[in-house]
SEPASE-426070 format. One record per residue (C-alpha): residue number from 1; chain; x, y, z. Coordinates in steps of 0.001 Angstrom, whole numbers, always signed. Layout:
<nudrens>
<pos->NUM&unit->A&xx->X&yy->Y&zz->Z>
...
</nudrens>
This chain:
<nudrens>
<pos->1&unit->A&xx->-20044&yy->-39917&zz->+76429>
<pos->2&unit->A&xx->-20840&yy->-37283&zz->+79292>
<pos->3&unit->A&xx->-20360&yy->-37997&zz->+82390>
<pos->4&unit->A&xx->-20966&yy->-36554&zz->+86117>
<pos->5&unit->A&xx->-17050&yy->-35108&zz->+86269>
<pos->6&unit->A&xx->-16279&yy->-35087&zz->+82927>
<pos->7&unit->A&xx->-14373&yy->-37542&zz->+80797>
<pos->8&unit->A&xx->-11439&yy->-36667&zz->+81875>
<pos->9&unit->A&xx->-9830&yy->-39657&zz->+84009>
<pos->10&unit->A&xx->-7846&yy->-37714&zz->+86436>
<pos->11&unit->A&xx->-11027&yy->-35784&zz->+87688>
<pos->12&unit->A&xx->-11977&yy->-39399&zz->+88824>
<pos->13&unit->A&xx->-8599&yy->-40286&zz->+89785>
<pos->14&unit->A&xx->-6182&yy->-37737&zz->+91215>
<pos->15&unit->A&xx->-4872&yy->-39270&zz->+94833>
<pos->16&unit->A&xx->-3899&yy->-42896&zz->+92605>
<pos->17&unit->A&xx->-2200&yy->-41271&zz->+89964>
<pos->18&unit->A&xx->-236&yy->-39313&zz->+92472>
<pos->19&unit->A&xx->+611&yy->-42345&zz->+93716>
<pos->20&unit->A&xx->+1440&yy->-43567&zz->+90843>
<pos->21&unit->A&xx->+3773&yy->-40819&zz->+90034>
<pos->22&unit->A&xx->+6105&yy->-41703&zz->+93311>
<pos->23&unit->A&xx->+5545&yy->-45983&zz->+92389>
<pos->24&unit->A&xx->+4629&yy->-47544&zz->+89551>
<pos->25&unit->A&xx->+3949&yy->-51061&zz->+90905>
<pos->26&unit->A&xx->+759&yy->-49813&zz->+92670>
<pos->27&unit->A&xx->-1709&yy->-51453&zz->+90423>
<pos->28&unit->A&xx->+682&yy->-54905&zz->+90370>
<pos->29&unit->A&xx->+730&yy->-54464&zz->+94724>
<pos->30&unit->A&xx->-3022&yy->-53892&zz->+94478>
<pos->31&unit->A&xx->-3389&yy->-57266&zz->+92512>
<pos->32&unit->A&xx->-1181&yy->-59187&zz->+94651>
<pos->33&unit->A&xx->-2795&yy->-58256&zz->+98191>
<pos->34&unit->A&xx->-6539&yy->-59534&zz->+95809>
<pos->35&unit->A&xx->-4741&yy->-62808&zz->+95007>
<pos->36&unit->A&xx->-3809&yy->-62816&zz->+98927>
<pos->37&unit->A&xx->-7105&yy->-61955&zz->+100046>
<pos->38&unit->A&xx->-8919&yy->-64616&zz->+97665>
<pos->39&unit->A&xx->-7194&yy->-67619&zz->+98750>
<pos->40&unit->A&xx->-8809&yy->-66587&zz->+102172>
<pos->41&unit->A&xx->-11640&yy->-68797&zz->+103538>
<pos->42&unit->A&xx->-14290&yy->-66441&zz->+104631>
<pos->43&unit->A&xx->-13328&yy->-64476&zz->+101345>
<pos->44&unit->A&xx->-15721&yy->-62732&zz->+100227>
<pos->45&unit->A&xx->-16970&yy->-62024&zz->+103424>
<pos->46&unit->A&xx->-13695&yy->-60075&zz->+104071>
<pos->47&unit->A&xx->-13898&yy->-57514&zz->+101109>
<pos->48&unit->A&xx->-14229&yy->-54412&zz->+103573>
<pos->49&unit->A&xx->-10435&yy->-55555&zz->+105002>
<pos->50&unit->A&xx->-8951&yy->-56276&zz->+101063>
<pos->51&unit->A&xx->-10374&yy->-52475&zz->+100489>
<pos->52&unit->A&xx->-8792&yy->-51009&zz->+103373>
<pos->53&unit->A&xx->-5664&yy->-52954&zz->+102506>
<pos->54&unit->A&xx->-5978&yy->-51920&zz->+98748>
<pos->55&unit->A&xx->-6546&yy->-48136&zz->+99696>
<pos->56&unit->A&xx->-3687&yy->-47967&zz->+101552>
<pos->57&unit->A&xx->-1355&yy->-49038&zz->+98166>
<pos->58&unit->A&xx->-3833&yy->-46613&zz->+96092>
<pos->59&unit->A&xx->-4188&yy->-43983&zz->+98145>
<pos->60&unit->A&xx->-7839&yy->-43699&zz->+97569>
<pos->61&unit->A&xx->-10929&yy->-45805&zz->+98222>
<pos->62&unit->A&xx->-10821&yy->-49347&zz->+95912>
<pos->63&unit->A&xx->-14772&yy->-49748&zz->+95869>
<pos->64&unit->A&xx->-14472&yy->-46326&zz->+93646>
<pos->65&unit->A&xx->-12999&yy->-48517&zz->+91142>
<pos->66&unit->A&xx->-16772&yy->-50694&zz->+90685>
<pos->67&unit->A&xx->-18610&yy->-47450&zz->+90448>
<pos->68&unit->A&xx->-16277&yy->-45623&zz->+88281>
<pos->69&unit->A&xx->-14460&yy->-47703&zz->+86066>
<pos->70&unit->A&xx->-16083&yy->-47318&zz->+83515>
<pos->71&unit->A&xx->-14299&yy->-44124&zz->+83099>
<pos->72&unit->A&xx->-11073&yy->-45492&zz->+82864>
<pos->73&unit->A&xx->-12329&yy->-48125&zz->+80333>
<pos->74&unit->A&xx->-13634&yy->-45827&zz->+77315>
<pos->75&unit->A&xx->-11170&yy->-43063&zz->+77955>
<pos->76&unit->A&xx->-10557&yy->-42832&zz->+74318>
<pos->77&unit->A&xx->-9347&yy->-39096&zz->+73255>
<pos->78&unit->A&xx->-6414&yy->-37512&zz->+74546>
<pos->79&unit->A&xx->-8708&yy->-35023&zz->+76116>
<pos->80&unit->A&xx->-9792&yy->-38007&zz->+78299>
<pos->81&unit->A&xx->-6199&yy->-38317&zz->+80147>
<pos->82&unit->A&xx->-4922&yy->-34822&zz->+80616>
<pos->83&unit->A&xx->-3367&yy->-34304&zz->+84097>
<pos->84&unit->A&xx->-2908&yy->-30639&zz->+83392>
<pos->85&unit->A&xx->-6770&yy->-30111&zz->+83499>
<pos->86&unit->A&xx->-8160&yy->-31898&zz->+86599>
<pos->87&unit->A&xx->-11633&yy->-30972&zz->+88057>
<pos->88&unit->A&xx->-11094&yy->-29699&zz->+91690>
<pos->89&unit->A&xx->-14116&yy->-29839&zz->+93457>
<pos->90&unit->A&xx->-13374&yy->-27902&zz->+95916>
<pos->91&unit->A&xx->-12157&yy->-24847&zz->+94253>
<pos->92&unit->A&xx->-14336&yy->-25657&zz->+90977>
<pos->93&unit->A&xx->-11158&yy->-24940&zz->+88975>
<pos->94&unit->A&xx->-8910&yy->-27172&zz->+87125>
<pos->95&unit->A&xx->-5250&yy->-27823&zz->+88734>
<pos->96&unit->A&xx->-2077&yy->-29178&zz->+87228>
<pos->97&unit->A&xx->-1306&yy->-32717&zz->+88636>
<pos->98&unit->A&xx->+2259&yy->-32312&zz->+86500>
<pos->99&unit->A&xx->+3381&yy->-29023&zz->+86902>
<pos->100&unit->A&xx->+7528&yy->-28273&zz->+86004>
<pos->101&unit->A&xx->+7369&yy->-31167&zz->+83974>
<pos->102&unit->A&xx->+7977&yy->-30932&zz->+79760>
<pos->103&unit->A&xx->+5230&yy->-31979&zz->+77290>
<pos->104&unit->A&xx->+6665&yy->-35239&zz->+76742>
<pos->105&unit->A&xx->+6941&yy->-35931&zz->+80331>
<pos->106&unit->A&xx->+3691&yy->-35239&zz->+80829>
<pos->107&unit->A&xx->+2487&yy->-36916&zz->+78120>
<pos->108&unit->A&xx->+4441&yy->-40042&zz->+78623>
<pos->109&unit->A&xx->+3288&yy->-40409&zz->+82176>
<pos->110&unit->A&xx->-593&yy->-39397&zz->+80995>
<pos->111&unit->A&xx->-327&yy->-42778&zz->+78529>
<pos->112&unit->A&xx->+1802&yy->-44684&zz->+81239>
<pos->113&unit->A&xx->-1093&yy->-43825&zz->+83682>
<pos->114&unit->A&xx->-3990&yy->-44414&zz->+81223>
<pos->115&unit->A&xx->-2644&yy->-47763&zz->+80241>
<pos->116&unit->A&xx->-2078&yy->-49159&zz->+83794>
<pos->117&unit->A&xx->-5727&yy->-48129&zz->+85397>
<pos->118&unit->A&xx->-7183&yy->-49302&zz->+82148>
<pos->119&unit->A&xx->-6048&yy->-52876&zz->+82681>
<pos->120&unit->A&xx->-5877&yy->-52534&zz->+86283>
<pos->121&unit->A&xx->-10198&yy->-51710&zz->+85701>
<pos->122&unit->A&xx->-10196&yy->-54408&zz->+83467>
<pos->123&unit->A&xx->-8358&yy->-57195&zz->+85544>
<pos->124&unit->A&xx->-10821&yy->-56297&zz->+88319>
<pos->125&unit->A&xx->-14072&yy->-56381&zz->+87210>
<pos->126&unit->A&xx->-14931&yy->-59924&zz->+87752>
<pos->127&unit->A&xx->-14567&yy->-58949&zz->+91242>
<pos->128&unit->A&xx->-18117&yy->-57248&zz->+91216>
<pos->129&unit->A&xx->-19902&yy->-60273&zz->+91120>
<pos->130&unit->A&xx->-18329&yy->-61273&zz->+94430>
<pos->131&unit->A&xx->-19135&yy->-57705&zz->+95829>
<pos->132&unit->A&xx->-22630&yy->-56840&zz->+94294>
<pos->133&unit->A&xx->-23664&yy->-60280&zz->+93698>
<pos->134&unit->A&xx->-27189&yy->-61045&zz->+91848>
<pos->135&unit->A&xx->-30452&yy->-61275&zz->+93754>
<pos->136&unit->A&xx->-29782&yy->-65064&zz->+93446>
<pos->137&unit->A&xx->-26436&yy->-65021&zz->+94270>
<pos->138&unit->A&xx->-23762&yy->-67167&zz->+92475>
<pos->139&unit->A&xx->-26499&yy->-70288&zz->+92743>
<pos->140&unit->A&xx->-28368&yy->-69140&zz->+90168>
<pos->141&unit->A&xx->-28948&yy->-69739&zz->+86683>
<pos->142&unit->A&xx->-26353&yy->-67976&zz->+83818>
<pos->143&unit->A&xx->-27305&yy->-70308&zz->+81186>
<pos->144&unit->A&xx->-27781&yy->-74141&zz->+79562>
<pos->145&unit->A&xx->-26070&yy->-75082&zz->+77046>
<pos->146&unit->A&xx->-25994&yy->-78816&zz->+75009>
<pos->147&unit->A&xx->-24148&yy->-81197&zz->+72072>
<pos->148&unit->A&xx->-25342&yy->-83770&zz->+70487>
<pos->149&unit->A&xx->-22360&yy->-86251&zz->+71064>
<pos->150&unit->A&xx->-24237&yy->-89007&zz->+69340>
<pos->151&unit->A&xx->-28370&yy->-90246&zz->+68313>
<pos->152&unit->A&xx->-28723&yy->-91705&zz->+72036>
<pos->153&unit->A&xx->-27316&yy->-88729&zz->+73924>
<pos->154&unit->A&xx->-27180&yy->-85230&zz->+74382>
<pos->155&unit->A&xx->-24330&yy->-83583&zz->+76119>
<pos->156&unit->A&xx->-25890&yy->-80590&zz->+78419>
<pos->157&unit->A&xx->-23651&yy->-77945&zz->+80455>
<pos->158&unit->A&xx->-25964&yy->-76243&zz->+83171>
<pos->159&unit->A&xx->-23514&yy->-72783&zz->+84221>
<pos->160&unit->A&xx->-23603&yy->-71023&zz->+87224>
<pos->161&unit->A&xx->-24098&yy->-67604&zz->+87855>
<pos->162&unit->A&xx->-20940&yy->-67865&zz->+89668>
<pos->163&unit->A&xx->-19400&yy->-69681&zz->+86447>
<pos->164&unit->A&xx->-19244&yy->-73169&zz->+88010>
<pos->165&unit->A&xx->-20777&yy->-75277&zz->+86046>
<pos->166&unit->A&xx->-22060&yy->-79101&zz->+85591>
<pos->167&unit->A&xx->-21838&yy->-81506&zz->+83007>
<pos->168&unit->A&xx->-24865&yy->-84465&zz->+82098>
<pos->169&unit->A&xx->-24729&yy->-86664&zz->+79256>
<pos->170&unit->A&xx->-28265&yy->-87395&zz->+79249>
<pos->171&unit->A&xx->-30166&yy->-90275&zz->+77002>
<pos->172&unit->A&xx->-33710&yy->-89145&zz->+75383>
<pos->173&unit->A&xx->-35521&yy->-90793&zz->+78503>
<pos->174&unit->A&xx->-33089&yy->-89016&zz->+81062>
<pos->175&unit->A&xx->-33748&yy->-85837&zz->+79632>
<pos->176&unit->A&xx->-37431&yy->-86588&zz->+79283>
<pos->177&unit->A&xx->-37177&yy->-87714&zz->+83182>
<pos->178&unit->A&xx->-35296&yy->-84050&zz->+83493>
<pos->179&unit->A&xx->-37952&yy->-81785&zz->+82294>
<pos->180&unit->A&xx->-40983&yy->-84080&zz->+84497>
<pos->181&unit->A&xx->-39150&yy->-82825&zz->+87619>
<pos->182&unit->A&xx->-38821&yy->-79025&zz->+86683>
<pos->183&unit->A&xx->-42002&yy->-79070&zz->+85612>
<pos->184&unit->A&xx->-43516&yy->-80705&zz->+88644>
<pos->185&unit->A&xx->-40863&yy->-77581&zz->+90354>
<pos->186&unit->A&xx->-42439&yy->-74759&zz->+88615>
<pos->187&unit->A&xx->-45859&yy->-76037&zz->+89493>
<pos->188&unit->A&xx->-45200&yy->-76197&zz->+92646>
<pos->189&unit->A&xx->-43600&yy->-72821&zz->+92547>
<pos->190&unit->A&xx->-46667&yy->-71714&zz->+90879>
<pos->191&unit->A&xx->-49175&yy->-73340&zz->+93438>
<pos->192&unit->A&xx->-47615&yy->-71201&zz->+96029>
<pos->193&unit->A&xx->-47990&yy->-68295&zz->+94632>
<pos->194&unit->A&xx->-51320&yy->-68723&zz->+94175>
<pos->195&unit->A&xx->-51644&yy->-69615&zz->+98196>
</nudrens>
């Protein structure tokens, strides 16, 4: 897979993993200070603050991590994680993020590294819902699911965008009652478009 810097996860991630080099908690502190930040009431309404807070522990911006992460995710070959090569854009050469250490140095901290901002990337990306949320928001519709529980009912589960989710056990005439009133809805709906 190409992509604009290469695959190569250090050209995507230099100022973190030199971070990571002088503490290896910073993905676990960066977790903590979300968990802070989501118990929050006007979270999350106060994502700009958790990144500031978050890019202080990572020493570069956390909002890369939505647009990027990707990266991190399929990093696959072992030309994908190799802090001897790193893109510098502003020389347009590669630099050595591990120089004077041995080849198992640097290859133990290249899997150490790969390992934590894969499931660092991973443990985050629910988060871009609450960040980039859908044109509907989390009040729209993900899906409808339903069970039989018995002949006289049928067990439905309407979910959330936002993963919340309600439960109706509904007889035939309760459902039939249901779809009269999103019908008369989607005329409506359909009435004013017309307007």
């Amino acid at each position: 897979m190409a992509y604009e810097n290469g695959s190569n996860i250090f050209n995507y991630s230099p100022e973190i993993f030199l971070r990571y080099r002088k503490d290896k908690m910073i993905f676990a502190k960066a977790l903590q200070i979300i968990q802070i930040f989501q118990t929050r009431v006007d979270y999350p309404f106060c994502f700009d603050e958790m990144d500031q807070a978050i890019s202080l522990i990572l020493g570069a911006p956390f909002q890369s991590f939505f647009f990027c992460g990707y990266v991190y995710i399929n990093a696959v070959n072992e030309d994908d994680y190799d802090p001897t090569k790193v893109f510098d854009p502003e020389s347009e050469k590669n630099v050595n993020l591990v120089e004077g250490l041995s080849e198992d140095e640097i290859k133990n901290i290249a899997e150490e590294y790969r390992d934590a901002i894969k499931s660092f990337t991973i443990s985050i990306q629910h988060l871009s819902a609450d960040v980039f949320p859908p044109e509907n928001g989390g009040l729209g519709l993900k899906s409808v699911a339903y069970n039989r529980t018995n002949d006289q009912y049928k067990k439905i589960r309407v979910i959330r965008n936002d993963n919340e989710s309600l439960d109706l056990s509904l007889s035939k005439d309760e459902l039939e009652f249901l779809i009269r009133q999103l019908s008369e809805i989607y005329s409506d709906g359909e009435q004013s478009d017309e307007k």
